[in-house]
C-alpha positions in Angstrom: 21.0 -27.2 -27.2 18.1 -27.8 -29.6 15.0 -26.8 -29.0 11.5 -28.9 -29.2 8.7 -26.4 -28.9 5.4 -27.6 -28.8 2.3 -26.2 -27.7 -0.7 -28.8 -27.5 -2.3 -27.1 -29.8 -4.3 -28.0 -33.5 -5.0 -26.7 -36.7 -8.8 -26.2 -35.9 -8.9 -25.4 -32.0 -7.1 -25.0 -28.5 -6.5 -28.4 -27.0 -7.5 -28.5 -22.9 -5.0 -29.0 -20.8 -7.0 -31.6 -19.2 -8.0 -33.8 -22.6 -6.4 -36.8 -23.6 -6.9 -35.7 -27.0 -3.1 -34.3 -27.3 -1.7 -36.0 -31.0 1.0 -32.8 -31.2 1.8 -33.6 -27.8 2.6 -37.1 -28.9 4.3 -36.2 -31.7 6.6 -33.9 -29.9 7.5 -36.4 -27.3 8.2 -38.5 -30.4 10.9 -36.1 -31.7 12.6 -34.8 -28.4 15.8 -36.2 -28.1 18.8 -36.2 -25.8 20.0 -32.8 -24.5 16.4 -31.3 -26.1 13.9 -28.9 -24.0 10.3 -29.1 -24.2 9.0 -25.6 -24.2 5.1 -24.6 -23.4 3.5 -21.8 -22.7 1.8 -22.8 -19.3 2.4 -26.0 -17.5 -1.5 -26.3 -18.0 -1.5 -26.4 -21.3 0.5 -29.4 -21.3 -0.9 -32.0 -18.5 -4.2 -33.0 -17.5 -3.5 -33.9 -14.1 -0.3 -34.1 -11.8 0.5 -37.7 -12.8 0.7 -37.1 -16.6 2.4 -34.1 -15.7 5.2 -36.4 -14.1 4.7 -39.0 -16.5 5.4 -36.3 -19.4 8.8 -35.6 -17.2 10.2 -38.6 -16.9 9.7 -39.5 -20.2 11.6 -36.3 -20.9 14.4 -37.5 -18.7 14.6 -40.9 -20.1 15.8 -39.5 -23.5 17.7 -37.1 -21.5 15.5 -33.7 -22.6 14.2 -31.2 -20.4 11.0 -29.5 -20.1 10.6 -25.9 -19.2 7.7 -23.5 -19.1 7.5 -19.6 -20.4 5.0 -18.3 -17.7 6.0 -20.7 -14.9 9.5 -20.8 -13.4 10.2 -24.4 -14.1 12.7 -25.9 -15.5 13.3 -29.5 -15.0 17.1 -29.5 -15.4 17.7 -28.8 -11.5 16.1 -30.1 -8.2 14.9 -27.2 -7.4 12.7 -27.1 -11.0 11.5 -30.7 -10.2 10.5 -29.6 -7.4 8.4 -26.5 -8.1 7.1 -29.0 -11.4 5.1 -31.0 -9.0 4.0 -27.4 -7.0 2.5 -26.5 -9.8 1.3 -29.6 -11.2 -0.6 -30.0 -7.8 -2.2 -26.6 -8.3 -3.2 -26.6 -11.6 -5.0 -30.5 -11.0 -7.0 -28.8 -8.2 -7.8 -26.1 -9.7 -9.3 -28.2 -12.5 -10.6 -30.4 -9.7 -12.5 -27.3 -8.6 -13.9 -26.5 -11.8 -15.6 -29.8 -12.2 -17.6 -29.6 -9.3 -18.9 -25.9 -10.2 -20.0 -27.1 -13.7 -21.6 -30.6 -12.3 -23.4 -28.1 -9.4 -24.6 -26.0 -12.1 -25.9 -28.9 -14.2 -27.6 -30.5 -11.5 -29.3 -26.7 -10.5 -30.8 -26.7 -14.6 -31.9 -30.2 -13.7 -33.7 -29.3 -10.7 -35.1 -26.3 -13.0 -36.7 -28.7 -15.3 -34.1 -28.1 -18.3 -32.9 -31.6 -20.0 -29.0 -31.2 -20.7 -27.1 -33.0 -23.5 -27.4 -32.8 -27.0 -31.1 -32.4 -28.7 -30.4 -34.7 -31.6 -28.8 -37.7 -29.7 -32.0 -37.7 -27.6 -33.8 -37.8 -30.6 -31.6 -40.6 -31.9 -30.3 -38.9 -35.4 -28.7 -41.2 -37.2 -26.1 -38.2 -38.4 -25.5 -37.3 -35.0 -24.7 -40.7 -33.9 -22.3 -41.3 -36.4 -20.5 -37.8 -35.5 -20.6 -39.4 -31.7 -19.1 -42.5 -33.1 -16.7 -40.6 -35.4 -15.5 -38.6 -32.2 -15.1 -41.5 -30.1 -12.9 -43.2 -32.3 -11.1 -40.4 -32.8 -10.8 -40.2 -29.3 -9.4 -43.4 -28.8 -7.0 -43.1 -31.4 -5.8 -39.5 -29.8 -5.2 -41.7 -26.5 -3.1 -44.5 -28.3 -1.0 -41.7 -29.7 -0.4 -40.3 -26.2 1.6 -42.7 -24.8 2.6 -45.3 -27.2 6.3 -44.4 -27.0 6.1 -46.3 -23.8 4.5 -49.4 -24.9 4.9 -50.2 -28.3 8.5 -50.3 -29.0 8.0 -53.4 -26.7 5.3 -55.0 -29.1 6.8 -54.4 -32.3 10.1 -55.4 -30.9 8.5 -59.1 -29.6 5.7 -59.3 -32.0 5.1 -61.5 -33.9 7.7 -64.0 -32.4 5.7 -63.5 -29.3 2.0 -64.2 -28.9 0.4 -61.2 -26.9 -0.2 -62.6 -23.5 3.3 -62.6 -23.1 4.0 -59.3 -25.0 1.1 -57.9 -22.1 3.5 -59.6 -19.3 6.2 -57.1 -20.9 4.2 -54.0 -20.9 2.7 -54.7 -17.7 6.5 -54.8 -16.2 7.1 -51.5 -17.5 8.0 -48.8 -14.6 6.0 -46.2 -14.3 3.2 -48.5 -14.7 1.5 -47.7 -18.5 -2.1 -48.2 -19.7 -4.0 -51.0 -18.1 -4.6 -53.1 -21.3 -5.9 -56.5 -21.3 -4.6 -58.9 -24.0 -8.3 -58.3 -26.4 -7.8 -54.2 -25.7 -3.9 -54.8 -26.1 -4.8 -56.0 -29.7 -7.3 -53.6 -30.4 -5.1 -51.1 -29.5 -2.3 -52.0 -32.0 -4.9 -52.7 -34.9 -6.3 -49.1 -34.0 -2.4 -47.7 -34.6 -2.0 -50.3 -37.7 -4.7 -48.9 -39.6 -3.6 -45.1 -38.6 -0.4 -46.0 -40.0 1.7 -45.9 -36.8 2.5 -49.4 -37.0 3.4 -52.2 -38.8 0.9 -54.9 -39.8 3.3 -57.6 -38.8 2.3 -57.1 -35.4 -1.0 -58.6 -35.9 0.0 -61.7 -37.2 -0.4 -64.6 -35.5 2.7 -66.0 -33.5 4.3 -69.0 -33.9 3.5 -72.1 -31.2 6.7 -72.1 -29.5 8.0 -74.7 -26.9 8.6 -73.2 -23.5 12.2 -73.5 -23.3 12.5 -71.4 -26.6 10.0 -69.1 -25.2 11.4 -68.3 -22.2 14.7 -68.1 -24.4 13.6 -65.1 -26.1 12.2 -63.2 -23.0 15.5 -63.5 -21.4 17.1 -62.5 -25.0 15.0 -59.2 -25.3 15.5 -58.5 -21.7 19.5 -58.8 -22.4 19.5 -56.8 -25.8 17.3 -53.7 -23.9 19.0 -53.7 -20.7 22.7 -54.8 -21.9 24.1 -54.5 -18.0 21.7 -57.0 -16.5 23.4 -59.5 -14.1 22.0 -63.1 -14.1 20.6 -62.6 -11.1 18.5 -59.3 -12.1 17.1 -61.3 -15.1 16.2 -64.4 -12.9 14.4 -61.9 -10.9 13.1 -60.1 -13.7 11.5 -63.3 -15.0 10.1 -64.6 -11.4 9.0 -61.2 -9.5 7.8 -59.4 -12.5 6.9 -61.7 -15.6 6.0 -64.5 -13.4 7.5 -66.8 -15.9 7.5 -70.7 -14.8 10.2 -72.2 -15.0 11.4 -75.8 -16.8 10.1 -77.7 -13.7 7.2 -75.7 -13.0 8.1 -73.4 -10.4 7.9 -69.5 -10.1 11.4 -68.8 -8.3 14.4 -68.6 -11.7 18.2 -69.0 -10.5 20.7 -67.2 -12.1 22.1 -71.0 -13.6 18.6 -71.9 -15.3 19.3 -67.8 -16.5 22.1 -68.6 -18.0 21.5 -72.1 -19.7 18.4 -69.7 -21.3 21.1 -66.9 -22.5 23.3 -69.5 -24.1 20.3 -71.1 -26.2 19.0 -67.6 -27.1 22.5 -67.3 -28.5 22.4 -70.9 -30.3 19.4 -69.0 -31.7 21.4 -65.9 -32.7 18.1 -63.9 -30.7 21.2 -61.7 -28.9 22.5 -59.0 -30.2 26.1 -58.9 -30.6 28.4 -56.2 -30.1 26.5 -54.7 -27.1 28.5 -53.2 -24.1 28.1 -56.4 -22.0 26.1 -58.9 -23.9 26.0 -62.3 -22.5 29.4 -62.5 -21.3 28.4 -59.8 -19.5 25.7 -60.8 -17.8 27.8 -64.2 -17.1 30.6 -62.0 -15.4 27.7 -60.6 -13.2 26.4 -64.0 -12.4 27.6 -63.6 -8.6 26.2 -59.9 -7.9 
């Protein structure tokens, strides 16, 4: 079994285990593949609170890794490593939790004492230190794309730019866990922001095509199909009515697996499915009853 060892950790400093600012994080998520381990030091060195913690998990188990901890007896390949994960998780969030509320009780005591926290020359409005501000925060933001976009934008750059972004957002906004709350504007901010970084493509920002809704709804149904190759009719007209709340031809909410299916065989008249997969339409037409 390979081995991905990362420690969030950069060239300069010590990342927090509570920041967002984690881009070696990213990038070892990026690399860990199946039968991999993600090794850390401490598990809080590596989430900032128990949700990312179990976020950071079942991404690992997705790609069929592991995660495991050198001071910590974790180790995510058996339920009794899950379990003492989230123990641990749990303690290490309120022990963070705790240390919030001493540092806010010692600011507000300096306040009471007359002293003026915060930086001297943004109070006095330097125009070097604001740029520094404004340098940090968009470094910030770009540290937070980098976090989680292996959840999110293999769906854009996989519907984009056939695909304008509203729908692309009804996509991400399916996914399971649930991933960043984006709006369409912050959606395409977001994916300019990883354009210009040179994490993405700059196809993704073009404009997409006006497309009727017949062929729309065609490639929804074809991308469902080529990502989740074992999907019954009746999944995908569910797919398309609980969770994209697609309308259908008439105007209704509530897709049957026969509208489904008249969808799949134009998304193949459009060659949008991917041939050769393990069910492929025929699958999916087998599984029209289940």
């Amino acid at each position: 079994m390979r081995c991905a060892r990362r420690v969030a950790r950069s060239s300069s400093r010590i990342t927090s285990g509570a920041s967002k600012e984690r881009p070696n994080l990213a990038r070892a998520l990026d690399r860990v593949g199946k039968g991999d381990t993600l090794l850390v030091v401490r598990i809080d060195r590596l989430a900032r609170s128990l949700a990312h913690l179990l976020e950071i998990v079942e991404t690992l188990r997705s790609k069929g890794a592991y995660f495991r901890s050198i001071n910590d007896p974790i180790d995510t390949s058996s339920a009794q490593g899950m379990l003492m994960t989230q123990m641990l998780g749990a303690f290490a969030e309120f022990e963070r939790a705790l240390i919030r509320e001493r540092t806010r009780a010692g600011l507000e005591a300096a306040v009471a004492r007359g002293a003026k926290p915060g930086n001297p020359r943004m109070r006095a409005r330097d125009p070097a230190a604001i740029a520094d501000i404004r340098y940090s925060l968009n470094e910030k933001h770009l540290n937070e794309l980098l976090d989680g976009r292996h959840r999110w934008l293999p769906t854009v750059k996989r519907l984009r730019p056939h695909l304008p972004s509203a729908l692309v957002l009804r996509q991400i906004r399916a996914i399971t866990p649930p991933v960043r709350s984006f709006t369409e504007r912050t959606l395409v901010k977001a994916c300019r922001t990883l354009v210009r970084a040179g994490y993405a493509e700059a196809i993704i920002l073009d404009p997409a095509p006006q497309l009727p809704p017949d062929t729309r709804v065609a490639r929804l149904v074809a991308d469902r199909l080529n990502t989740h190759p074992n999907s019954s009719l009746r999944e995908i007209a569910s797919w398309l009515s609980r969770d994209l709340r697609e309308p259908t031809p008439r105007g209704g909410l509530a897709w049957s697996p026969e509208g489904v299916r008249r969808a799949l065989a134009q998304a193949r008249s459009l060659h949008l499915i991917v041939e050769g997969g393990p069910n492929g339409l025929e699958g999916a037409a087998a599984c029209s009853n289940e």
